[in-house]
N, C-alpha and C positions, 0 to 999 in steps of 0.2 A: 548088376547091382540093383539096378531097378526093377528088374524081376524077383530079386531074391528078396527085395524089400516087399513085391507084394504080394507073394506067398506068405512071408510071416505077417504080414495084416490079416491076409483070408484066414490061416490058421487061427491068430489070435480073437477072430470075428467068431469061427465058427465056437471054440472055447465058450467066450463069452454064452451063446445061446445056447450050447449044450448042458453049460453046467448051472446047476441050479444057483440062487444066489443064497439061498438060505433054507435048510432043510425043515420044513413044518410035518413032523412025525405023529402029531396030536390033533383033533379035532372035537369041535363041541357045537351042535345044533341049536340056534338061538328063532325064535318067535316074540316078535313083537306088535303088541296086540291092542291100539287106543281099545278100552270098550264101551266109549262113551258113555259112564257110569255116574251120570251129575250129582251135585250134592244136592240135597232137598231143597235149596230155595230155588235152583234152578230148575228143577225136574221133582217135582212132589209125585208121581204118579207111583209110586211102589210099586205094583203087581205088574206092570209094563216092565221096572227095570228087573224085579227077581226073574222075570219070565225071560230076559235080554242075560241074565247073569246065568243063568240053565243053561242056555243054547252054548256061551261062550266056554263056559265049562267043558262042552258037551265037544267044540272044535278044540278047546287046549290038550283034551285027552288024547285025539285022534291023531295031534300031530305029534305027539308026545316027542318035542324036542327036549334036549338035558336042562335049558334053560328059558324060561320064558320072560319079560319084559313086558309089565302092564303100565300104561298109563290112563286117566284119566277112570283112577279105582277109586273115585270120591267117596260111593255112597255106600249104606250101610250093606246092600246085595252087594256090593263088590267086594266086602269084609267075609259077607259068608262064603263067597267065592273062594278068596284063597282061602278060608280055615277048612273048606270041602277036599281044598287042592292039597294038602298035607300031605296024605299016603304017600303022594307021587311024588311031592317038592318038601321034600320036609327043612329045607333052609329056604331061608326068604332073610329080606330084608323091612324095616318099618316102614312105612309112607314116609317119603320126601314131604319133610317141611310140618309133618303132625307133630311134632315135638320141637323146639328147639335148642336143645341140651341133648349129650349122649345116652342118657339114662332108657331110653327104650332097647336099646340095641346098639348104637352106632359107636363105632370106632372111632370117628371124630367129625366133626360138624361145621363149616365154615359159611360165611355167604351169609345177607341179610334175611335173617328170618323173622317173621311178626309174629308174636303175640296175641296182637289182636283178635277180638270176636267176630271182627267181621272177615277177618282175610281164614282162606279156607287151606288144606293142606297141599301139596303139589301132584299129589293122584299117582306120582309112579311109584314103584317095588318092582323087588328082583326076585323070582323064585326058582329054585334051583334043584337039577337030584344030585351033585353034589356038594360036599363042604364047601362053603361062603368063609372064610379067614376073617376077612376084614372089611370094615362097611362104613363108607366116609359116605358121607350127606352135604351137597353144597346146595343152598337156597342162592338163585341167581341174582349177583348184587344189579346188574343191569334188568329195567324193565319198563314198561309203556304205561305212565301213567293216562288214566282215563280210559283204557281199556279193561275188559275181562276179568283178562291174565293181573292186573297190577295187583288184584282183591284174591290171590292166589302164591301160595309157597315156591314157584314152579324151581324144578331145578333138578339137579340127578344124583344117582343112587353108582357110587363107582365102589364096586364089590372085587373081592380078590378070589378065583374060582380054584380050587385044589384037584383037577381032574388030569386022569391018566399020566399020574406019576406027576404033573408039573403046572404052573399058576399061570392061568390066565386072567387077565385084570377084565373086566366089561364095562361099561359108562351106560345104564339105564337111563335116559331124558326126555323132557317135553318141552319144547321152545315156543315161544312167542309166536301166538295166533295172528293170521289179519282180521280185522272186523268189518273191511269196506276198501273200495277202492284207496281211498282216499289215506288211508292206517297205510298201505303197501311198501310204501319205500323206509319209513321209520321202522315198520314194524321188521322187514329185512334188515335194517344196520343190528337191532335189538339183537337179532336173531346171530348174526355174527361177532358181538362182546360175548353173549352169551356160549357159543362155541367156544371164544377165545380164552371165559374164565374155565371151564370144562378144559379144555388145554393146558392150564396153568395148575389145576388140582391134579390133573395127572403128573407133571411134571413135580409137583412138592410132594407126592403118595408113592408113587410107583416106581421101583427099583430100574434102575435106566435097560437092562436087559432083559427085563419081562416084556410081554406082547400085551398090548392092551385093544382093546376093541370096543364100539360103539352100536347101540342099537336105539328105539326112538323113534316117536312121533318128532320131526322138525323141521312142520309147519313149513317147509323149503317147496315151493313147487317148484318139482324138477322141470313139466312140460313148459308153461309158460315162461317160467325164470328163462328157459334158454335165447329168450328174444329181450331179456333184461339184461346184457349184461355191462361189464365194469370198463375201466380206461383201460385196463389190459386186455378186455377183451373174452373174460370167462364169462361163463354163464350162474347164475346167482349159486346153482348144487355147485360148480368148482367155487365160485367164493367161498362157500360151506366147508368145501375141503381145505382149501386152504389157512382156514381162521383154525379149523382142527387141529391139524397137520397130516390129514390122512385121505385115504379116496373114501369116500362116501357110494354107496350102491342100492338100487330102487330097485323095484320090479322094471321088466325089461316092457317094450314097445308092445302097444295095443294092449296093457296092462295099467288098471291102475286103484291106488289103495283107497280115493275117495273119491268115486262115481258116482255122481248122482241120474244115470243114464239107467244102470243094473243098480242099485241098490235106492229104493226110496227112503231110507232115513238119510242117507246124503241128502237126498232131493230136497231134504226139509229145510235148509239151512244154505245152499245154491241153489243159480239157476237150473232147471231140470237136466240143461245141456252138459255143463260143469262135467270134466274128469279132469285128473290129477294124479302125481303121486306126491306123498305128503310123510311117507313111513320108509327109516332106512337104515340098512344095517352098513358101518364101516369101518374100518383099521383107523387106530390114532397111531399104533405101533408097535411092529416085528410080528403083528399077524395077517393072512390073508383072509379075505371073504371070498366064499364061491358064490354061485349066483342066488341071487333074492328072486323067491321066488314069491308070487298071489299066494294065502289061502283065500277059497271062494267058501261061499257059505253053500251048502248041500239042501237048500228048502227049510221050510216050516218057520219059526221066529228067525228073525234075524237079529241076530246079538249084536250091530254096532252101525255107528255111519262110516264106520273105516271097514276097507278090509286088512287082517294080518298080515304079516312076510314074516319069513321065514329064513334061513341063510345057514350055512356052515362054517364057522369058522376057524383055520387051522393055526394052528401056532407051536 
């Protein structure tokens, strides 16, 4: 009896791992790309950023994934950027937070959006080589006043993707920056309503047996956060997942997306010592992500103080 009881556990063990739990027959190549692209009051130097807007160009060709994710596409180079990027991506979506009505493009529009002259747009877009369906814009009702980010639309761009026969949802975003040691722990809770409301737009948008997926500058340090972490015991990136509902995925070990060690425009803005990763592609859900990988910059201008990732993901 007891034997026979625990053959049919080993059987049912081995079951379990051999069969898949859910067959993902589709896949689509995503890159996401801060390109540090400021708006003029930040960054007036033009011919530095057209000359930064070249080069990035010049890496989103070479990686010529199906879908790229830009953030921080403030300025007016980062306009010509994507209207150069058309052949390639001829669907795109409007800047997060440059309008706050549907009337550009958008499918429907949620989250506090300003008006005002002085708050600037949220810098992300989706651009894609295939049909984009539908294009919800949420401007993040959670944000840090007295920071940066409060004088900014910031928030995401959740696009419906129509590739190889079937839809995958994506969540383009840009989460709440630190400015100082002292920003770090507000700026992490910020960081996690805002996931939370991104959670909540999928859930009111997206049909419950579609795959949805996330890509994104979010401000999450993976290395450091691992020695931050909660009563349970994650590290700030499982916070992250968990406010999602999904795993979240970086470049892997001895990589990382904002070094200011190998790339001096990071250096500009940390200490010279300063690495991190800061960019990530993840599942909210019924898709998986394969590994994120570095793009490194190949010499001559350097188009950003981030480096890209890159990732697959199948659904």
């Amino acid at each position: 009896m007891r034997r026979t009881a625990l053959l049919a556990a080993v059987v049912t063990a081995f079951a379990l791992v051999a069969t898949p739990a859910r067959a993902a027959d589709a896949a689509v190549s995503v890159l996401s790309f801060n390109l540090w692209q400021l708006p003029w009051i930040a960054n007036p130097n033009t011919s530095d950023k057209e000359a930064r807007a070249q080069a990035a160009e010049r890496v989103i060709r070479a990686q010529d994934t199906d879908v790229v994710v830009l953030e921080e596409a403030f300025s007016a180079q980062a306009e010509g950027l994507r209207d150069r990027l058309v052949d390639a991506y001829p669907f795109r979506t409007p800047l997060v937070g440059q309008s706050c009505s549907t009337s550009p493009g958008w499918t429907s529009v949620s989250g506090t959006c300003s008006n005002s002259p002085i708050v600037v747009n949220g810098g992300v877009t989706v651009l894609s080589k295939y049909p984009i369906t539908e294009k919800h814009q949420l401007v993040y009702r959670t944000s840090y006043s007295g920071t940066a980010d409060y004088l900014s639309n910031k928030g995401a761009a959740l696009v419906r993707i129509f590739a190889h026969g079937k839809a995958l949802w994506l969540a383009g975003t840009h989460l709440q920056a630190d400015e100082a040691p002292d920003t770090l722990p507000k700026a992490h809770q910020v960081r996690m309503a805002q996931l939370g409301e991104l959670r909540d737009l999928v859930a009111a948008r997206v049909p419950a047996g579609d795959a949805v997926a996330v890509a994104g500058d979010l401000n999450i340090e993976y290395w450091a956060g691992q020695d931050r972490r909660d009563a349970a015991g994650r590290t700030q990136a499982e916070q992250g997942a968990a406010a999602l509902g999904g795993p979240l995925r970086t470049a892997g070990a001895g990589e990382y997306t904002f070094d200011a060690v190998t790339n001096p425009d990071a250096a500009k803005s940390v200490p010279a010592t300063y690495r991190d990763s800061l960019d990530y592609v993840g599942s909210v859900r019924r898709a998986e992500v394969g590994p994120v990988r570095l793009v490194h910059y190949d010499g001559g201008t350097i188009p950003s103080d981030h480096y890209p990732v890159r990732a697959e993901i199948h659904y």
